[in-house]
N, C-alpha and C positions, 0 to 999 in steps of 0.2 A: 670297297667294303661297305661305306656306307650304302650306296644303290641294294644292294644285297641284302640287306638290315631293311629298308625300306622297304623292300619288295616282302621280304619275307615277314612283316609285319603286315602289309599289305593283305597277304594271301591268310593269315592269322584271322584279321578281321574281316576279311571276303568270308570265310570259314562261319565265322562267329555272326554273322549276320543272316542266314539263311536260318529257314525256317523249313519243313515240310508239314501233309496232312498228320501225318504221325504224329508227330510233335503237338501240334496241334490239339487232337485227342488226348496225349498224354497230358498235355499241360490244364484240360479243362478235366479230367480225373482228376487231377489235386487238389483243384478251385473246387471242384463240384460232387464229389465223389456218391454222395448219395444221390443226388438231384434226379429226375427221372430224367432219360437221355432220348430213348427210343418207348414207342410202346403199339402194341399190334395187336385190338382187342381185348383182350386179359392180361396177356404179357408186357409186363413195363419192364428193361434193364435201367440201371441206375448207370452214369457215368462209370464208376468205378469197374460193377458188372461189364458194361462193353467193352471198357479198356481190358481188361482179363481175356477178356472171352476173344478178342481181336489180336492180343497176344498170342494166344492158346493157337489161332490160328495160323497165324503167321510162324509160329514153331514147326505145326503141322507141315505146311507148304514147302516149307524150307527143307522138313525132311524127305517129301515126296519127290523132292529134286527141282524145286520152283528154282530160279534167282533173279536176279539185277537183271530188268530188261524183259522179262518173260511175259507173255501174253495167254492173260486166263482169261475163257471165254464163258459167259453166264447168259442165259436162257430161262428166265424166272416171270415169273409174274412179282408185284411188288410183298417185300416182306423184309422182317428183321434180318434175316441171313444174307440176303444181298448186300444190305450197307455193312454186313462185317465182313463180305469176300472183300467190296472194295477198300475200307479203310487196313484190314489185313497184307492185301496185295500194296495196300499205299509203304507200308512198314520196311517193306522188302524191297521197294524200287520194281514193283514187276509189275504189270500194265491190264487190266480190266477192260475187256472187249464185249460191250453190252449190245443182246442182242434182240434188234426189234422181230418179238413173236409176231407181230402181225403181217411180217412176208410169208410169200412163198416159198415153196421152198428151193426154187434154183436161185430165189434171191437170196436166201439163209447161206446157204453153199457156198456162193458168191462172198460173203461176208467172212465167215470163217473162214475159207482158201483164203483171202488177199491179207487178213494177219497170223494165220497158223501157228494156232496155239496151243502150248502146252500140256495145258487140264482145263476139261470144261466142268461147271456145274451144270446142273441141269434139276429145274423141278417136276413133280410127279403130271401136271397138268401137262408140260410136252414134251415129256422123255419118250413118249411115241414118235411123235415128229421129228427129233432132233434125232432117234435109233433108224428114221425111214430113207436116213441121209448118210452117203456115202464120206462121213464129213474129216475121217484121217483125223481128230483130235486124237491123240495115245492111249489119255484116261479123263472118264467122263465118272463124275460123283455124283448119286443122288442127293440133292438136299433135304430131301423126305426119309431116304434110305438108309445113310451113309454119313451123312454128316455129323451126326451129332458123335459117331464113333471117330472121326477124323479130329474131332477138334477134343477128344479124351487125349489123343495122342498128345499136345502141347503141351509145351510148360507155362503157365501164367505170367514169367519175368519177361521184361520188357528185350525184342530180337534185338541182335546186333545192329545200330544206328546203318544204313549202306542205302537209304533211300537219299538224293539233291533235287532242290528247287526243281529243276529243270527236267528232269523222270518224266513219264509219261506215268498218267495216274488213270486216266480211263480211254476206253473210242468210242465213241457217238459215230455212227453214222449216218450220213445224210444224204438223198438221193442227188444223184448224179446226173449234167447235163445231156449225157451221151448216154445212158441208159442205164447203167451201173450204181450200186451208192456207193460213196467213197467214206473212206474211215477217218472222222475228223479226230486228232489226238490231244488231249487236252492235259496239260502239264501239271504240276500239284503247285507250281508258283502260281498258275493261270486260277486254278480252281480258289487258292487263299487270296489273289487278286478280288478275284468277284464277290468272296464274303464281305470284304474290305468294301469295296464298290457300294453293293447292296447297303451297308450299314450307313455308309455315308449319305448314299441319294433317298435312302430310307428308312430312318432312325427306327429301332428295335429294339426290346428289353430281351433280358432272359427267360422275365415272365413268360412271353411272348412264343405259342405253339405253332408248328407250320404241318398241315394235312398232305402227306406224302401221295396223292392219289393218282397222279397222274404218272404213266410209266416210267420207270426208271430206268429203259433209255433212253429219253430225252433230255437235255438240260432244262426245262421247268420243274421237273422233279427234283432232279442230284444238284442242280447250284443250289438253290432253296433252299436244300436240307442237308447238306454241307453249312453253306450260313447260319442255318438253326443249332447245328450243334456248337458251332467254332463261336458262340455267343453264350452260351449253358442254356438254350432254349431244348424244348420238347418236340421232338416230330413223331408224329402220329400217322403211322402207318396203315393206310387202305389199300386195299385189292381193286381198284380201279375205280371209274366217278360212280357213286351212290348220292343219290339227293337228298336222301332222306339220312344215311348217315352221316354224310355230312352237316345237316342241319343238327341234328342231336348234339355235336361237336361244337358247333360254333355258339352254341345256346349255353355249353357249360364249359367252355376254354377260353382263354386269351390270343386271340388268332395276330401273327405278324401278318401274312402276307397269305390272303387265299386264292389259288388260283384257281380260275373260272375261265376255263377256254370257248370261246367264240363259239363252236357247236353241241354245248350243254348250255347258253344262259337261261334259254329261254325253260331248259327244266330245272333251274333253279331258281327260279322266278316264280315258276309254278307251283314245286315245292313249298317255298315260305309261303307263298300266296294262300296254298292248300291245310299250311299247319298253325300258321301263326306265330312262327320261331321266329324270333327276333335274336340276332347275336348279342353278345357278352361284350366281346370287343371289336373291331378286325381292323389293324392299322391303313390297309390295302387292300383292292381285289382286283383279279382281272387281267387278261394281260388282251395285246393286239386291238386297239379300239376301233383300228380303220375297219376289221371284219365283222363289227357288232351292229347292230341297227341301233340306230340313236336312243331312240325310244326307247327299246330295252335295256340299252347302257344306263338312263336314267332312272327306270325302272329299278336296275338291279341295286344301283347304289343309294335308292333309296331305302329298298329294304334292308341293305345289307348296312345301312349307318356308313358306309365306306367312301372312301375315293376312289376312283378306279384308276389302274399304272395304262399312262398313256407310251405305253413302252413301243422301243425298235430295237433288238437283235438277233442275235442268230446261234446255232451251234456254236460255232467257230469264235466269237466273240463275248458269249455271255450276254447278260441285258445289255449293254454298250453297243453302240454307240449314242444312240438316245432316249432313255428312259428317266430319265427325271425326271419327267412332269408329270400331272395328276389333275382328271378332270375329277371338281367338287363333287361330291353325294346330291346325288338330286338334278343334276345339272342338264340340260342338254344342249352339247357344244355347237358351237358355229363354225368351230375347224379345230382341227384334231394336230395340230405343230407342235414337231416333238423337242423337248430341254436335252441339251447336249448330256450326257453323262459325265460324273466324276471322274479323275485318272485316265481323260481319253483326247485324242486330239484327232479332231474332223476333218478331211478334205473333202472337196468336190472339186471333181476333175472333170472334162474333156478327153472324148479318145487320144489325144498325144500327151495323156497326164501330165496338162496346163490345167493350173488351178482358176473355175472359173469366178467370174464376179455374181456378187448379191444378185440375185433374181433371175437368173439363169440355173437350167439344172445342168446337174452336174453328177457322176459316178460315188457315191461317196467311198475316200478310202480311209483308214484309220491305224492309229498307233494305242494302244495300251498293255497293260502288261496282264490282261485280263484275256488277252486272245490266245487260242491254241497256237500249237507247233508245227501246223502243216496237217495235207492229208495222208493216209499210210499210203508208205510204196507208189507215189505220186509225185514224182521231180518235176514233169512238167507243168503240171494244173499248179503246183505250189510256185514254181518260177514264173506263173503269169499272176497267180495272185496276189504274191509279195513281191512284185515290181517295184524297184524303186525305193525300197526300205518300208512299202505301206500295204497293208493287207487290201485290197480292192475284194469289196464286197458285192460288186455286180447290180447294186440299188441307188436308181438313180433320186436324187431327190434337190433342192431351193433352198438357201439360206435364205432366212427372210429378214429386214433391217431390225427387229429383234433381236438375231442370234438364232432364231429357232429357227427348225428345219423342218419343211414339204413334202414329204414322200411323193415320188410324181408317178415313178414303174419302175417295174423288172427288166435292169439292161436285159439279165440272162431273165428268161420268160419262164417264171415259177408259178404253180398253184398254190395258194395255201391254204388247206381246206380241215377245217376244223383243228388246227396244228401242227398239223403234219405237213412236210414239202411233196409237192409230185411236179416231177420234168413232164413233161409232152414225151419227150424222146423215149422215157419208158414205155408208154403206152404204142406211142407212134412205131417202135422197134417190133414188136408184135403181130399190129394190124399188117404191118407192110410184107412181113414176113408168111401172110396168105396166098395163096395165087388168085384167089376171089378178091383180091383188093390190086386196086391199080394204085390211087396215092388216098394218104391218108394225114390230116393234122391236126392235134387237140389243142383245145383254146378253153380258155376259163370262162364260168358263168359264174356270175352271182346268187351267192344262196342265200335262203334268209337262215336257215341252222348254223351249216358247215363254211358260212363267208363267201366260200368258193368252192364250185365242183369242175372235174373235168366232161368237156365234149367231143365228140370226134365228129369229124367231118370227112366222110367217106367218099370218092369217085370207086363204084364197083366194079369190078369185072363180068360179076356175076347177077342177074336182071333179078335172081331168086335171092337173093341175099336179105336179112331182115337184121334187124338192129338188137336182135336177142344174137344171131348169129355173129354179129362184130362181139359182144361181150364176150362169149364165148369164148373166142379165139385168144382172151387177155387172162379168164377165169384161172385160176388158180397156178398160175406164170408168175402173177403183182399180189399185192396185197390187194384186199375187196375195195379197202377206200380208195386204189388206184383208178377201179373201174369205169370206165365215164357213164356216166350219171343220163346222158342221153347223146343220142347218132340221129345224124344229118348224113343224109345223102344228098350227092353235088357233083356236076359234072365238071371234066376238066374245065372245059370253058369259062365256069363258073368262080375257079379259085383264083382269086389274087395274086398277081406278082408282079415283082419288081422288073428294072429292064434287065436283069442278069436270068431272068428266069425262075428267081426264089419266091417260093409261096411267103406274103405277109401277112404274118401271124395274127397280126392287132386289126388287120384289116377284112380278117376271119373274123376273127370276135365280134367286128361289128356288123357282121348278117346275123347275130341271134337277135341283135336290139331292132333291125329292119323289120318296118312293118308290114313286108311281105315275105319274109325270111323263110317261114313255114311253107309255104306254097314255092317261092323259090327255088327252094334247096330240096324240097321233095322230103318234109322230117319222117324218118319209119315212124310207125306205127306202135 
């Protein structure tokens, strides 16, 4: 009897200690009820306001036939209405499937088939695209149309508590090594982990505004501004990067944390350079420094008054595993080693995940309670990458007698080109699938914008073949930034390989630095 008593005490306080996003919102509507929460141009909701209006929604859904577990799919550019689909669907326990506009559309297709969801939103800017697709959602709402009659329908009181920690709250996805993107699902303990995180590795008031600019499907967007709210800060909502509105912004707001991706710095540079706006505040800017030319990294922080986040992570992770550190305002580094993260614990492995010693590199893998739940409807990519009890991130990197960590390469061989991820094998699935191509592999280049673009490296079948004609064949299949950026033609002879016969990648990459590379490879024209 006693065990029993204990147990069920047990399970009382298991109970009582959980937390969701919902909650969350609720509880910052009490503290802050007037405070400004969201605002988008003219429209500012006050906490209190969203909390209503997210309610209202969530009655809505619930009538429409949403529940526990349901996957609503959203196709938006950035705006007030999306962060209340998502905090809405957070209410309910039912799962927000964000979806990157800037695929194609067999990629879109792709995306929707592999989580099949229930009700899509959709805004006026691509409800032709998303209507030109065979896409079997049931019921698709306008958010320009329809919505604001959708959310008459709700009652303002708070829905029936039925969302737990462990719910899936949104899907990011993120391009795929085999050619696919896989749908990363990010938990609402995961999503309050990384406020937490963020606060910790980088203290923030409430004062403190965060600029919603960057898409909201990516996590530089929705962690960011998740932590902005879950603090009673301000998020300031934009329709994608503007230089110049953003400078207006940061001249008359208190900025937490501004993000500046590696292929805008140099037009924000330009901007304040051009206006003479000097910020107000900004705790932070910046994210990826290994993809920034130094000098503009220097550059940017000096006008920005800021530090810039010498961050490393991922979808799947959040900032973690190493973003702590911070190169000074003004500075230009002599090496970019990145500070472990709060709440996280680092391996570096060897292929037999033997952890290896200081100065050797090594896989890094990681525990925190900041990482998603797996990818959707993916047993076995998730069984190779939570081997072992530890999420294997595929990035090789050097602990150094500091503590800090090296980034050295991509076990699995990533672009990362102005933010965004692109495989080879997307691109590489396409070229190959020509019969004017015999082999074909893309490798990255250094950019000074986008960090990194992709190349192909063509053996043709065909003697008439032109390096417009390889784009071609990828046009409107990927998204545009997938396209590579420039083609190399190369005869078999000419590619690298291993003794099994495998073309090596890295050993591609180094005929564009060869100072006969062009003449070589025979680059189109």
């Amino acid at each position: 009897m006693h065990d029993q008593q204990a147990q069920h005490s047990l399970s009382l306080a298991h109970t009582a200690a959980q937390t969701t996003v919902g909650a969350m919102l609720r509880v910052q509507m009490q503290r802050e009820g007037n405070r400004p929460a969201l605002q988008h141009g003219s429209r500012i909701w006050s906490y209190g306001e969203l909390n209503e209006r997210t309610n209202r929604l969530a009655h809505a859904l619930a009538l429409s036939g949403i529940r526990h577990g349901d996957r609503i799919a959203v196709l938006s550019e950035n705006r007030l209405e999306y962060i209340e689909i998502n905090l809405a669907a957070a209410k309910l326990g039912a799962i927000v499937a964000c979806l990157n506009w800037r695929m194609a559309d067999a990629e879109l297709m792709h995306c929707i088939k592999l989580v099949q969801p229930s009700l899509g939103f959709v805004s006026q800017r691509f409800d032709g695209a998303l209507r030109s697709l065979d896409h079997g959602i049931p019921r698709v709402i306008g958010i320009d149309a329809d919505y604001g009659y959708l959310l008459a329908q709700g009652r303002t009181d708070e829905p029936p508590a039925q969302a737990q920690p462990e719910d899936g709250f949104i899907i990011l996805y993120t391009s795929g090594t085999t050619g696919s993107s896989k749908g990363a699902l990010i938990s609402q303990r995961a999503m309050i982990a990384r406020c937490i995180i963020g606060q910790l590795d980088r203290p923030a008031s409430r004062d403190d505004s965060f600029i919603a600019w960057s898409p909201m499907f990516h996590m530089g967007a929705t962690d960011n501004l998740f932590a902005t709210l879950a603090r009673g800060g301000k998020v300031i909502v934009q329709d994608g990067f503007d230089a110049g509105a953003i400078a207006a912004t940061i001249e008359r707001e208190a900025i937490g944390h501004l993000t500046i991706l590696p292929g805008v710095v140099d037009k924000m540079i330009a901007e304040l350079n051009a206006t003479g706006i000097r910020p107000k505040s900004i705790r932070t800017c910046g994210v990826m420094a290994d993809l920034v030319p130094l000098q503009q990294l220097a550059e940017l922080t000096t006008l920005l008054k800021a530090p810039y986040l010498n961050s490393f992570g991922s979808t799947e992770t959040g900032a973690t595993p190493a973003s702590a550190g911070l190169i000074p305002a003004g500075e230009l580094p002599k090496r970019l080693s990145k500070s472990q993260s709060s709440l996280c614990e680092v391996r570096l492995v060897d292929a037999n995940d033997r952890e290896v010693p200081d100065g050797e590199p090594g896989e890094i893998a990681v525990r925190t309670p900041a990482l998603f739940s797996g990818y959707w409807n993916a047993p076995e990519t998730n069984a190779r990458d939570f081997r072992n009890g530890w999420f294997h991130m595929g990035d090789v990197f050097v602990r150094n007698p500091d503590r800090t960590l090296d980034f050295v390469d991509r076990n699995k061989y990533l672009i990362k080109s102005g933010g965004e991820n692109i495989y080879p094998a997307e691109i590489e699935r396409l070229l190959l699938a020509s019969p004017r191509v015999a082999e074909a592999i893309v490798v990255r280049r250094s950019d000074a914008r986008w960090g990194e673009v992709p190349v192909a490296f063509v053996v043709s079948k065909d003697d008439a073949l032109t390096d417009d004609d390889v784009i071609e064949m990828c046009r409107g299949k990927i998204a545009n930034y997938k396209l590579p950026k420039e083609v190399r033609f190369i005869t078999q002879g000419q590619l690298p390989r291993n003794s099994s016969g495998k073309i090596e990648r890295r050993e591609v990459e180094a005929l564009l630095s060869a100072p006969d590379a062009r003449a070589a490879t025979g680059t189109a024209k």
